[in-house]
N, CA, C and O of each residue as an XYZ file, in Angstrom:
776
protein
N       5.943     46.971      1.675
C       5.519     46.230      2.818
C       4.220     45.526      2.589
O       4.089     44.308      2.712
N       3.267     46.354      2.250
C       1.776     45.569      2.098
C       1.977     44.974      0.716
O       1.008     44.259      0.460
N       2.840     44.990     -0.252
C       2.438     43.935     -1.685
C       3.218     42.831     -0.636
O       2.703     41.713     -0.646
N       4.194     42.976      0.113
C       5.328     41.606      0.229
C       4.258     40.568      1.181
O       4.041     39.381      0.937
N       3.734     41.290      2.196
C       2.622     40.404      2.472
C       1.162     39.830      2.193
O       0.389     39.093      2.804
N       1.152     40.400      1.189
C      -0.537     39.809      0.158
C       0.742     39.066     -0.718
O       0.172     38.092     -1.210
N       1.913     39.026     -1.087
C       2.431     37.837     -2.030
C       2.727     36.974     -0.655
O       2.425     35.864     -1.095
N       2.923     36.853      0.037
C       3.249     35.916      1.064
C       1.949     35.237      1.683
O       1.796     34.092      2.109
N       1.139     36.211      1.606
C       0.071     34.949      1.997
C      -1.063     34.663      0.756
O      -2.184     34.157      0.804
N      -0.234     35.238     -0.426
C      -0.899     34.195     -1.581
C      -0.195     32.829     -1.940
O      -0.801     31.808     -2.262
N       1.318     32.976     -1.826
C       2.000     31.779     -1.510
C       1.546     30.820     -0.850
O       1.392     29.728     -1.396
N       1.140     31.082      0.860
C       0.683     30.087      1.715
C      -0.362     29.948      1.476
O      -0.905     29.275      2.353
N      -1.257     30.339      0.420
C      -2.396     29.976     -0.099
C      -2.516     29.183     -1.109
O      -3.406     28.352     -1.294
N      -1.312     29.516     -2.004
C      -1.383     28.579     -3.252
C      -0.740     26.965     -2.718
O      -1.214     25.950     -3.229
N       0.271     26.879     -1.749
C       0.639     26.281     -0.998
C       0.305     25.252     -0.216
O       0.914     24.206      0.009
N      -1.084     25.788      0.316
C      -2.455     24.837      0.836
C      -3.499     24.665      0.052
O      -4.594     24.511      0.594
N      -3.431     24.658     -0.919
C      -3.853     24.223     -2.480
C      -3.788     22.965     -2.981
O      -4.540     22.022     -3.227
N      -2.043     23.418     -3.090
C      -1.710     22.475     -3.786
C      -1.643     20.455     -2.628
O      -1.921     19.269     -2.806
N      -0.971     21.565     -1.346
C      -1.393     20.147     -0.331
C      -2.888     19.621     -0.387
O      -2.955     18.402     -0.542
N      -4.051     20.258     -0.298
C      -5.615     19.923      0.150
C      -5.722     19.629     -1.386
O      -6.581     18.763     -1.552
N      -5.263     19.961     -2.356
C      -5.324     19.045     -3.748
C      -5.297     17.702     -3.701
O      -6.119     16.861     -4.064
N      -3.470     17.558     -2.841
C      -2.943     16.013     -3.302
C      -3.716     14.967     -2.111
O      -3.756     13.745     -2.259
N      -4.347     15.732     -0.849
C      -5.314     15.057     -0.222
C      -6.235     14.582     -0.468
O      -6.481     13.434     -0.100
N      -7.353     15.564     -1.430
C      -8.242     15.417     -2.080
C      -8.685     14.435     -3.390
O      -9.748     13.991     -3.825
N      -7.101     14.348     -3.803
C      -6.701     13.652     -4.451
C      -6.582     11.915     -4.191
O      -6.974     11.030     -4.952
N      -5.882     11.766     -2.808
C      -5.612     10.757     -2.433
C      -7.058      9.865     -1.819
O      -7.075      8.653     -1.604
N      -8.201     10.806     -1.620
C      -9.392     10.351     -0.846
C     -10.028     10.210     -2.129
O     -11.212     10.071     -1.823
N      -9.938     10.158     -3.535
C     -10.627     10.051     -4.704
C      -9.992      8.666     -4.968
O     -10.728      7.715     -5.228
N      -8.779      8.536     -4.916
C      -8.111      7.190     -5.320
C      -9.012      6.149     -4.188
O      -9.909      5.372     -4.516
N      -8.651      6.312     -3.222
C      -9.301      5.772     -1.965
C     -10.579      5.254     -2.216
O     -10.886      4.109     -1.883
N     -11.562      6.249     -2.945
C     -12.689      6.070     -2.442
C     -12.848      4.855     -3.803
O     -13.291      3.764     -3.444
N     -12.524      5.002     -5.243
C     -11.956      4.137     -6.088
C     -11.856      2.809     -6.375
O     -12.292      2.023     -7.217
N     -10.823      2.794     -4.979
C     -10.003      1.156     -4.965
C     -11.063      0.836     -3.982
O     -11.746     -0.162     -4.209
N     -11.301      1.550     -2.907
C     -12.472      1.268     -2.191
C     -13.880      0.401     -2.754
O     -14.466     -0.547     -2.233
N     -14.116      1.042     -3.857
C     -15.517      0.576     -4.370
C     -15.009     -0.786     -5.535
O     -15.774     -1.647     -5.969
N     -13.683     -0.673     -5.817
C     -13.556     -1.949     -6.472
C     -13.278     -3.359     -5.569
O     -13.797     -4.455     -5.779
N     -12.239     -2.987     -4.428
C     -12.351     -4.163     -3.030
C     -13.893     -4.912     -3.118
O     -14.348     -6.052     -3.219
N     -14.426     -3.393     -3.001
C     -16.138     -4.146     -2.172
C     -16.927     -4.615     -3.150
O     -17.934     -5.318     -3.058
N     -16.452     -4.221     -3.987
C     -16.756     -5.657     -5.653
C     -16.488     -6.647     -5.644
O     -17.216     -7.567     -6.015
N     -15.520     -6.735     -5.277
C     -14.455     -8.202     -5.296
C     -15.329     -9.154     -3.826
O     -15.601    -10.355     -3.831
N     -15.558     -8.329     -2.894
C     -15.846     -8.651     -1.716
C     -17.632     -9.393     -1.930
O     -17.982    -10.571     -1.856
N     -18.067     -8.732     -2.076
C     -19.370     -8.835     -2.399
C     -19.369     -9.771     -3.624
O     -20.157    -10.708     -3.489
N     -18.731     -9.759     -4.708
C     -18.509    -11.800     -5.232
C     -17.961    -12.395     -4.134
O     -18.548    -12.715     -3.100
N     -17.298    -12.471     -4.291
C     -16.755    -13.081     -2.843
C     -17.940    -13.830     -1.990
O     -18.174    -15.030     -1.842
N     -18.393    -13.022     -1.643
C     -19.168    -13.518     -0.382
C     -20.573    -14.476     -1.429
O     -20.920    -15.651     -1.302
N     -20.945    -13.729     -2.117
C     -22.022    -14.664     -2.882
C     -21.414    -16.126     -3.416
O     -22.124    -17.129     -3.338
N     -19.651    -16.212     -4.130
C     -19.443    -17.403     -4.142
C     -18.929    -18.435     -3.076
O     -18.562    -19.607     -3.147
N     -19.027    -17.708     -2.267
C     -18.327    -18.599     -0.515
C     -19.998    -18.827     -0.059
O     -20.177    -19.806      0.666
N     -20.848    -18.269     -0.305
C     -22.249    -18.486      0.247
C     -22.639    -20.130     -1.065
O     -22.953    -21.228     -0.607
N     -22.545    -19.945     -2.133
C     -22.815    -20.889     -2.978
C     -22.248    -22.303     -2.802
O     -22.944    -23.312     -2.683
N     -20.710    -22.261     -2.799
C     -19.884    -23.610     -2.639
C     -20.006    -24.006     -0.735
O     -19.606    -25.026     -0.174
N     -20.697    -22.785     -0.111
C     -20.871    -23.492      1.168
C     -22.041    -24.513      1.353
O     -22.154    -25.593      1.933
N     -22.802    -23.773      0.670
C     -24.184    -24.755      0.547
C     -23.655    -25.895     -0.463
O     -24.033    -27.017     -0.126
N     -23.121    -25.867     -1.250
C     -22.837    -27.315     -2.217
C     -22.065    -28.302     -0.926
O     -22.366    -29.472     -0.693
N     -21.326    -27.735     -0.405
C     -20.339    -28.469      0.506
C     -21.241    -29.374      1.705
O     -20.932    -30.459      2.198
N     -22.213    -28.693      1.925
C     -23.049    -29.314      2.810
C     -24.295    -30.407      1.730
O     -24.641    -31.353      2.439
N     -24.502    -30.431      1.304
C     -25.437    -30.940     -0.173
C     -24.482    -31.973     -0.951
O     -24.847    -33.149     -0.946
N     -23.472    -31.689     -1.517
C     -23.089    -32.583     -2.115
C     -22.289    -34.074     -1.445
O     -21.612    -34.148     -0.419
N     -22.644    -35.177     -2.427
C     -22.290    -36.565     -1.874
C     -21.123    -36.994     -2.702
O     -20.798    -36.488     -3.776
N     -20.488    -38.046     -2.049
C     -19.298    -38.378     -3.340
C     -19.683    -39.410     -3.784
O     -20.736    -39.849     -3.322
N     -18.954    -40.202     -4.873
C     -19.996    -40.552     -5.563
C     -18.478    -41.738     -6.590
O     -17.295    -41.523     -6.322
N     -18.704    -42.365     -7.192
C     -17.697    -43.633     -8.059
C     -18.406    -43.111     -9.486
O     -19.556    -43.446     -9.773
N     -17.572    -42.235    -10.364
C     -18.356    -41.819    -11.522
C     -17.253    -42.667    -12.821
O     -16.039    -42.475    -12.891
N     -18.013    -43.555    -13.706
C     -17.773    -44.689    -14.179
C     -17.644    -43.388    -15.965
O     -18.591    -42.894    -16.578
N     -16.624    -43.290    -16.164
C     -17.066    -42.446    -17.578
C     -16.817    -43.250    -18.774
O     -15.784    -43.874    -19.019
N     -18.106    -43.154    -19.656
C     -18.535    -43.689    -20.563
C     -17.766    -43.390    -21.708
O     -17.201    -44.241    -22.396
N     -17.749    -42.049    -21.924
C     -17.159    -40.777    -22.997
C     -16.750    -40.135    -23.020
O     -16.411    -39.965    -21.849
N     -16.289    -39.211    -23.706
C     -15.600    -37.764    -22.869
C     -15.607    -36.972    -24.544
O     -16.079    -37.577    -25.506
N     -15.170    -35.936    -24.639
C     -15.301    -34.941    -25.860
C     -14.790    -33.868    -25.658
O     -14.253    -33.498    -24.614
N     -14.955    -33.117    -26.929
C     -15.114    -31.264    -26.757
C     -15.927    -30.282    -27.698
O     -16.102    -30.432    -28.908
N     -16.292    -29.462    -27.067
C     -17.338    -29.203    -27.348
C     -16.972    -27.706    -27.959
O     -15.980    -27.350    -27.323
N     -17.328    -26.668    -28.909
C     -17.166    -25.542    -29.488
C     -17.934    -24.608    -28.911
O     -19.156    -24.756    -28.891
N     -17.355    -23.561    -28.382
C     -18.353    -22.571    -27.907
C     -17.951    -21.357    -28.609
O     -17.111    -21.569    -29.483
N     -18.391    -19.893    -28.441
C     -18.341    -18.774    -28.859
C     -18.199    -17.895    -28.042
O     -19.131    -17.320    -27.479
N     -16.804    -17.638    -27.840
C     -16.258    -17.014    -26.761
C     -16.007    -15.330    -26.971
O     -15.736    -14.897    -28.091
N     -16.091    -14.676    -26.114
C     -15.879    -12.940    -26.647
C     -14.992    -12.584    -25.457
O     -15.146    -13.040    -24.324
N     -13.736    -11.438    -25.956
C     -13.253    -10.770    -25.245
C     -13.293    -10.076    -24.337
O     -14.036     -9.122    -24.568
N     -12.757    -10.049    -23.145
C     -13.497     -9.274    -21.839
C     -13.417     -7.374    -22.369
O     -14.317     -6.569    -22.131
N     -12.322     -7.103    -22.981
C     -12.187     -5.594    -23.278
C     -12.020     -5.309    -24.173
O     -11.084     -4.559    -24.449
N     -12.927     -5.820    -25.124
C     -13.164     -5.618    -26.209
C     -13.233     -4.046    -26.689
O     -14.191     -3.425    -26.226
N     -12.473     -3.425    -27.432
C     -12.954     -2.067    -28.056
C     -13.638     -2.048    -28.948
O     -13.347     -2.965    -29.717
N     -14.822     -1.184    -29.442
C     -15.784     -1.295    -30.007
C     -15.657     -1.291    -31.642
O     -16.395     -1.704    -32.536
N     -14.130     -0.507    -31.615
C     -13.639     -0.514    -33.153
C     -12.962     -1.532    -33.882
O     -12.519     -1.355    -35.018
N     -12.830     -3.157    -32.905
C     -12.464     -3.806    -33.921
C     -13.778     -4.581    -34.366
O     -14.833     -4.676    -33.739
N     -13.498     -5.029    -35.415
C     -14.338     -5.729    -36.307
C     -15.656     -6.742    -35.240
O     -16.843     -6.625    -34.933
N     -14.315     -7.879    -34.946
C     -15.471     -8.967    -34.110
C     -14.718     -9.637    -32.469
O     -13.699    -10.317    -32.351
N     -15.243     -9.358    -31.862
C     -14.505    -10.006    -30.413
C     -14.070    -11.458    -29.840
O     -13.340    -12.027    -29.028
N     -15.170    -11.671    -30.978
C     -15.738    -12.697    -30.543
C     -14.646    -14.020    -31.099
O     -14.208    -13.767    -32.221
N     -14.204    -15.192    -30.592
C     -13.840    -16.647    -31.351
C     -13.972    -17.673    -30.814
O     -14.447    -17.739    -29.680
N     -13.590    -18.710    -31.482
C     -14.344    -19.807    -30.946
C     -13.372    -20.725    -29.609
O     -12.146    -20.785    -29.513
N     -14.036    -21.125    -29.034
C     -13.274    -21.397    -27.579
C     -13.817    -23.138    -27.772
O     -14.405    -23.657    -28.720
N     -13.319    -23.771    -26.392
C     -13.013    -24.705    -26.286
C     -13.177    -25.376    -25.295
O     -12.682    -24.683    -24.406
N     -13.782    -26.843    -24.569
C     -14.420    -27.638    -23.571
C     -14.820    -28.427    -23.509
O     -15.941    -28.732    -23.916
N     -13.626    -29.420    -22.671
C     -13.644    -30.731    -22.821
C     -15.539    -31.067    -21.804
O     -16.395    -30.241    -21.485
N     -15.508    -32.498    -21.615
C     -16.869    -32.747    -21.129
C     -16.958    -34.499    -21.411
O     -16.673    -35.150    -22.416
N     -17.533    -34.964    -19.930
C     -17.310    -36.746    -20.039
C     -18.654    -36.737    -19.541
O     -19.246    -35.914    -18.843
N     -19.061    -37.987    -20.122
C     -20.055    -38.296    -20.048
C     -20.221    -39.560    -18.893
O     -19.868    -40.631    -19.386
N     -20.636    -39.663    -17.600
C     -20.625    -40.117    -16.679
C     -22.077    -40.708    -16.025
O     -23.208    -40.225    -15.977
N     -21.419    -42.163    -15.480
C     -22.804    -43.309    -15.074
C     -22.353    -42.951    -13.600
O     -21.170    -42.612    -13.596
N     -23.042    -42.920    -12.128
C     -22.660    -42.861    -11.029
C     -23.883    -42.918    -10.281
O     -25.012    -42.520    -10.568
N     -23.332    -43.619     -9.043
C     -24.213    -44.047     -8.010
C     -25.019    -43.529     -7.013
O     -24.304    -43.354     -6.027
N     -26.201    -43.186     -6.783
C     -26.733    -42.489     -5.740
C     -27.535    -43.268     -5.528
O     -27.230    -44.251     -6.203
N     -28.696    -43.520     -4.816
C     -29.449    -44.088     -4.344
C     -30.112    -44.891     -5.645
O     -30.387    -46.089     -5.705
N     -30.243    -44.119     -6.419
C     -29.980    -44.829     -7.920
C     -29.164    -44.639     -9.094
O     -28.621    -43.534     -9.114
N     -28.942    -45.309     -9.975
C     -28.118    -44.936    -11.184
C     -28.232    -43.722    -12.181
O     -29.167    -43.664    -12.979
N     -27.112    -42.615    -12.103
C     -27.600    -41.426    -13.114
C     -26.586    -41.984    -14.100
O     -25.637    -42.768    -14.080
N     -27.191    -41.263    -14.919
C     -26.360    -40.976    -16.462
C     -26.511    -39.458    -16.387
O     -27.584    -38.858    -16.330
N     -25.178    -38.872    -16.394
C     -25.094    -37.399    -16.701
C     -23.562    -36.953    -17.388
O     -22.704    -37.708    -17.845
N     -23.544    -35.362    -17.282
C     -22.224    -34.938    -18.018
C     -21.764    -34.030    -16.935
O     -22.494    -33.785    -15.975
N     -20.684    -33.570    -17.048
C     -19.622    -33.454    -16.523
C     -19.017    -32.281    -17.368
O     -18.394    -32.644    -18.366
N     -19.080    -31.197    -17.179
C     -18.428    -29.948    -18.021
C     -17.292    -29.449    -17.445
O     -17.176    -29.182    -16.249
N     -16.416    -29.316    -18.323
C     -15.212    -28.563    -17.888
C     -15.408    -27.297    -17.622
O     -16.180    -26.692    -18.365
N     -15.025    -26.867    -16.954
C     -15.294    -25.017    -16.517
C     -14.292    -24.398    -17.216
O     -14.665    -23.560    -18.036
N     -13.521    -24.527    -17.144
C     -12.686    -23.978    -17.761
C     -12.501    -23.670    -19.620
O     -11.780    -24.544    -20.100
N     -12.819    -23.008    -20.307
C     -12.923    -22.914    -22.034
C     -11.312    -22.173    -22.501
O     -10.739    -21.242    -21.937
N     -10.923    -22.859    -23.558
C      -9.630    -23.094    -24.153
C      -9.806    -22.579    -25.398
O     -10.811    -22.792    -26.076
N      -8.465    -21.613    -25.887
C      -8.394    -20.938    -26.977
C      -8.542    -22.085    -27.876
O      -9.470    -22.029    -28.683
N      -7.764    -23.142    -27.871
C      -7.162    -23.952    -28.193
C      -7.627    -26.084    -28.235
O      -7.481    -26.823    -27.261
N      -8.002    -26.400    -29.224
C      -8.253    -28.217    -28.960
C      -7.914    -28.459    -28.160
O      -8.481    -28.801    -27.122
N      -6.482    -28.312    -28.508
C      -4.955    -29.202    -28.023
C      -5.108    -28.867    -25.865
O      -4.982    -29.622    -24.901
N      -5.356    -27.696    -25.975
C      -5.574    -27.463    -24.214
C      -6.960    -28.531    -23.777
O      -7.074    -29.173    -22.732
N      -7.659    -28.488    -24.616
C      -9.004    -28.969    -24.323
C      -8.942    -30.067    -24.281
O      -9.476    -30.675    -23.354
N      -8.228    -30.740    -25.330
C      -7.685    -32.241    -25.181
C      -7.107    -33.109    -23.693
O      -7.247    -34.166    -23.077
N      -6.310    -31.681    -23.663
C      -5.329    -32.318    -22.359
C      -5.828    -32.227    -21.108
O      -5.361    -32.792    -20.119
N      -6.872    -31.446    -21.145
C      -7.911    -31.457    -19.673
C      -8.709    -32.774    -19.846
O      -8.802    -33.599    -18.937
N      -9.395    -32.954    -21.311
C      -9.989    -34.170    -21.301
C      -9.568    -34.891    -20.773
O     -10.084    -35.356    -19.756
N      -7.823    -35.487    -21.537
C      -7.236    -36.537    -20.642
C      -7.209    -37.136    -19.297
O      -7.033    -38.306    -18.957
N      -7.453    -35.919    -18.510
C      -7.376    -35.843    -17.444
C      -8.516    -37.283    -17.045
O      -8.027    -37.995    -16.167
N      -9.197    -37.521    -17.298
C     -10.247    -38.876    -17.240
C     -10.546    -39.055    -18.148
O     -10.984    -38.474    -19.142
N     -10.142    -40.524    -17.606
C     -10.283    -41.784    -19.119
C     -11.705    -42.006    -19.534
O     -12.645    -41.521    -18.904
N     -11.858    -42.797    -20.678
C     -13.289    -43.485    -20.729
C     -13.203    -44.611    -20.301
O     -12.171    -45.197    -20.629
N     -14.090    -45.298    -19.513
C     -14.147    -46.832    -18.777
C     -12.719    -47.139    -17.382
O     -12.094    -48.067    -16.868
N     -12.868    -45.293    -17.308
C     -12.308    -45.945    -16.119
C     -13.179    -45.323    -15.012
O     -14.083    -44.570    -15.374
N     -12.982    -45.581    -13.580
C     -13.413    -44.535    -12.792
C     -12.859    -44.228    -11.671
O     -11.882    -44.768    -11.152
N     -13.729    -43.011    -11.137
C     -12.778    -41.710    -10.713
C     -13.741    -40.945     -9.401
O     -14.969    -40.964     -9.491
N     -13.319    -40.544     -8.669
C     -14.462    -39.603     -7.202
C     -14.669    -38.989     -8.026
O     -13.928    -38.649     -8.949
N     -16.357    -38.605     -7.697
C     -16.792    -37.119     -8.251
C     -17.912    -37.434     -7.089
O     -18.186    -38.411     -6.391
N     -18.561    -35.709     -7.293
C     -19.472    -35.134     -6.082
C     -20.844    -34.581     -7.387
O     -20.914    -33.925     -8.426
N     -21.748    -35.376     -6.455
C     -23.207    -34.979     -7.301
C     -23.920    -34.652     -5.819
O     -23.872    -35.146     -4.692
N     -24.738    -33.328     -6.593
C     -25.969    -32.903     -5.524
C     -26.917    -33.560     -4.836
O     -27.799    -34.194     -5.414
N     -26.826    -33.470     -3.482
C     -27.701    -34.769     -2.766
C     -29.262    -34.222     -3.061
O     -30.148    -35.014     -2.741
N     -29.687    -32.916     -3.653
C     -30.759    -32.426     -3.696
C     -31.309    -32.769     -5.595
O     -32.482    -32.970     -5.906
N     -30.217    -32.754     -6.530
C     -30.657    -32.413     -7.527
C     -29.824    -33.420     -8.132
O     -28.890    -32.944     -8.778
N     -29.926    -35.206     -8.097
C     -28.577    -35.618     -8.491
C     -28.242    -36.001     -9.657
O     -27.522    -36.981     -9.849
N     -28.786    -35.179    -10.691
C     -28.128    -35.572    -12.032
C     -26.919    -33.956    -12.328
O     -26.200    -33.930    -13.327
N     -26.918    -32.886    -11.390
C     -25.847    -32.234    -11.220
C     -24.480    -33.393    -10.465
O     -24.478    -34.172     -9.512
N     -23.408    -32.954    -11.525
C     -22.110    -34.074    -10.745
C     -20.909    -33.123    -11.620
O     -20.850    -32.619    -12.742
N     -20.210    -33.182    -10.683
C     -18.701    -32.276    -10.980
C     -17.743    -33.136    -10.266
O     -18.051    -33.839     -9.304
N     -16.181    -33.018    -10.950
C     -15.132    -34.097    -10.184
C     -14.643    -33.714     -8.926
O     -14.052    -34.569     -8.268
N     -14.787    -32.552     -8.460
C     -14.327    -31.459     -7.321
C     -15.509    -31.494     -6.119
O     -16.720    -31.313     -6.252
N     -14.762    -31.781     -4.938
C     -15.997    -31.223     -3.751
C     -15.816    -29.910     -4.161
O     -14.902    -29.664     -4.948
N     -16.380    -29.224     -3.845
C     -16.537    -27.685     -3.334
C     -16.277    -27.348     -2.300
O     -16.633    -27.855     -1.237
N     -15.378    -26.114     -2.541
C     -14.366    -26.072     -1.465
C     -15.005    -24.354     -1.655
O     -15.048    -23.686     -2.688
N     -15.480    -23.957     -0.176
C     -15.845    -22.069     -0.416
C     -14.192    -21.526      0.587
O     -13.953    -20.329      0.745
N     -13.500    -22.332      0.995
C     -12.033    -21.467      1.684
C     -11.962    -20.835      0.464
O     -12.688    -19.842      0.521
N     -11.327    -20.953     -0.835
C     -10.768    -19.718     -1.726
C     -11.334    -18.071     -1.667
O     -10.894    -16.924     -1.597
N     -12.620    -18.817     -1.747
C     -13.847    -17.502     -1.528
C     -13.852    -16.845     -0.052
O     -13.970    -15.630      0.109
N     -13.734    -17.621      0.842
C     -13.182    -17.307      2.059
C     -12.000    -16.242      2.037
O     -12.125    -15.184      2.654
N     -11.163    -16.460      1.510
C      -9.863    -15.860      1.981
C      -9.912    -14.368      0.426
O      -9.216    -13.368      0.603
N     -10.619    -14.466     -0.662
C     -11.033    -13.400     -1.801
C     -11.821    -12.309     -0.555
O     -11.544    -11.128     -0.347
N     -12.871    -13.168      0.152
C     -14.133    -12.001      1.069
C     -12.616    -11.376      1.978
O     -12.346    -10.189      1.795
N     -11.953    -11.969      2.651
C     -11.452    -11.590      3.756
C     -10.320    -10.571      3.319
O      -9.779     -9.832      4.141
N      -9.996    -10.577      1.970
C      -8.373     -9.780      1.942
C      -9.467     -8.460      1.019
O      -9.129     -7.278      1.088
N     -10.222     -8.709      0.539
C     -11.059     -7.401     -0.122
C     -11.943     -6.643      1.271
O     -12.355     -5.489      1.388
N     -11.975     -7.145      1.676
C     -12.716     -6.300      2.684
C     -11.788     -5.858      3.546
O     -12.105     -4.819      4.126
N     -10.247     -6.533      3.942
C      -9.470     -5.864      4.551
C      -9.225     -4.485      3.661
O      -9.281     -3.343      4.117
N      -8.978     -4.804      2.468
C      -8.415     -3.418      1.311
C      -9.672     -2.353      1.787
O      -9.505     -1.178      2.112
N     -11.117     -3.167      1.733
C     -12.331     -1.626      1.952
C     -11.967     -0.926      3.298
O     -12.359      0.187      3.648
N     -11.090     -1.829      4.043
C     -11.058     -1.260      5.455
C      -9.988      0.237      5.158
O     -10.168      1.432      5.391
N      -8.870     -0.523      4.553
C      -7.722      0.088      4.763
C      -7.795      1.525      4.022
O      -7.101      2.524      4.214
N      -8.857      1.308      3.116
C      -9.215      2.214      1.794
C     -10.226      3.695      2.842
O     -10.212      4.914      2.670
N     -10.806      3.032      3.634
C     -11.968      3.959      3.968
C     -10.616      4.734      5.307
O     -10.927      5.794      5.850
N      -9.737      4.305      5.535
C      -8.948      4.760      6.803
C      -8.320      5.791      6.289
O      -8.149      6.818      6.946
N      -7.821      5.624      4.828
C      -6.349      6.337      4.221
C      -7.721      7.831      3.544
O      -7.575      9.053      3.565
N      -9.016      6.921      2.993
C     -10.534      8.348      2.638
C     -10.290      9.337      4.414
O      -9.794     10.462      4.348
N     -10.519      9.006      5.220
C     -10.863      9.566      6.452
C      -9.265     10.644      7.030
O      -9.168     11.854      7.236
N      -8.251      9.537      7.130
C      -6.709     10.761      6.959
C      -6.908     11.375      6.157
O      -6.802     12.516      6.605
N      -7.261     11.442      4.720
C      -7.060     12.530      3.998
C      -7.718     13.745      3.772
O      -7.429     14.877      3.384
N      -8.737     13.099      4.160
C     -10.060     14.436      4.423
C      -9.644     15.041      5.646
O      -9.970     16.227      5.701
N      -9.088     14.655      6.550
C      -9.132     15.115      8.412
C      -7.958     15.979      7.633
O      -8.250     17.172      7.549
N      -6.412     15.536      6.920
C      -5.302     16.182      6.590
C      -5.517     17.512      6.235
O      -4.977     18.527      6.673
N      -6.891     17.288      4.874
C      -7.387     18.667      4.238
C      -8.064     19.644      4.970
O      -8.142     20.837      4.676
N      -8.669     18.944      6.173
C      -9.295     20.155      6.509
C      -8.678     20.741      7.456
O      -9.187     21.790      7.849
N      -7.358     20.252      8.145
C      -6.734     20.774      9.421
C      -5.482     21.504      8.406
O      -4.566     22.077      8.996
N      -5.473     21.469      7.006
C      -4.295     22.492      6.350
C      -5.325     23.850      6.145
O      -4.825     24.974      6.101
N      -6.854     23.640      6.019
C      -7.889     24.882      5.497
C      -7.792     25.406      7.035
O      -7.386     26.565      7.129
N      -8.015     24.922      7.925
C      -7.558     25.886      9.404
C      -6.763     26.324      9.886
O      -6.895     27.354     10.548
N      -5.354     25.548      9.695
C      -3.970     26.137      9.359
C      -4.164     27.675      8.681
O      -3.909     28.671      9.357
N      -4.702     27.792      7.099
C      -4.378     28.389      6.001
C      -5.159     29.588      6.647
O      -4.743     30.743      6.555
N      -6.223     29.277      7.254
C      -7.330     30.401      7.866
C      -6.901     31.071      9.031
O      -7.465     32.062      9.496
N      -5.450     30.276      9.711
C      -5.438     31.211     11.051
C      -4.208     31.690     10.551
O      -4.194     32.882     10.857
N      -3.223     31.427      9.983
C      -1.824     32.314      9.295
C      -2.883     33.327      8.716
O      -2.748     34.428      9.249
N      -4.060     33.278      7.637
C      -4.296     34.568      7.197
C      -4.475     35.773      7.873
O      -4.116     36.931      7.664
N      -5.544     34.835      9.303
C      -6.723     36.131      9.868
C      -5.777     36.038     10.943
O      -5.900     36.753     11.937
């Protein structure tokens, strides 16, 4: 009689273990994805704060391109393991060289953002604008030898802040069930004992 019930309520012990484990468990994942959202969120918000201010600042502009090229850079792998040799190779970026109008005449350049394993990619972005022809682009009404072909647009960054911070929401709800789950199975486990 007394072993069958010290194995029976070591059962419902090992039992609420193993549940306040996979809780404990689930509020570790939580807390996790949680802190990576509010990474994402927090860029987010610094690049929706940046292209908002360009958006208000920048002018458009008739950019007349002179030249255009590409340029060699030295590019390194984002996850790089430490045991191979070198991470690092050489990358790729087109870039035009541009006359355009503001209150007076700039001469400036024009960088591709984007860097390419590859010429042949780099080429074909070049293409993208001719030499001696011209094309809209947006230069800084504050600083105007900055000029890029793109207004600045912060909606993308807008909608990155808004769906990561929904995830921190959803993340801190599923942390809070799982902790409330664990501790109402440890009061459970405490009143079957006593």
């Amino acid at each position: 009689g007394g072993n069958s019930q010290l194995q029976i309520e070591g059962n419902i012990s090992e039992m609420g273990v193993d549940k306040k484990g996979t809780y404990y468990a689930i509020s570790i994942c939580g807390c996790g994805l949680g802190i990576i959202f509010l990474v994402a969120g927090l860029v987010g918000v610094v690049l929706f704060q940046s292209e908002s201010r360009k958006s208000l600042v920048y002018l458009k502009s008739d950019c007349f391109v002179n030249s255009s090229g590409i340029t060699q850079y030295e590019c390194e792998e984002e996850h790089c393991a430490e045991s191979k040799p070198s991470c690092k190779y050489a990358c790729y970026s087109a870039y035009w060289a541009v006359t355009y109008s503001t209150p007076t005449y700039y001469y400036s350049f024009i960088n591709d953002t984007s860097k390419y394993r590859s010429t042949e990619n780099a080429r074909h972005s070049q293409r993208q604008y001719k030499p001696d022809q011209v094309y809209n682009c947006w230069y800084d009404g504050d600083f105007p030898n900055v000029v890029q072909w793109n207004f600045p647009n912060p909606q993308p960054w807008k909608v990155v802040m808004g769906v990561s911070f929904t995830f921190v929401f959803i993340c801190i709800l599923m942390i809070a069930f799982s902790l409330y789950r664990a501790n109402r199975k440890n009061q459970m486990d405490y009143s079957r004992i006593h």
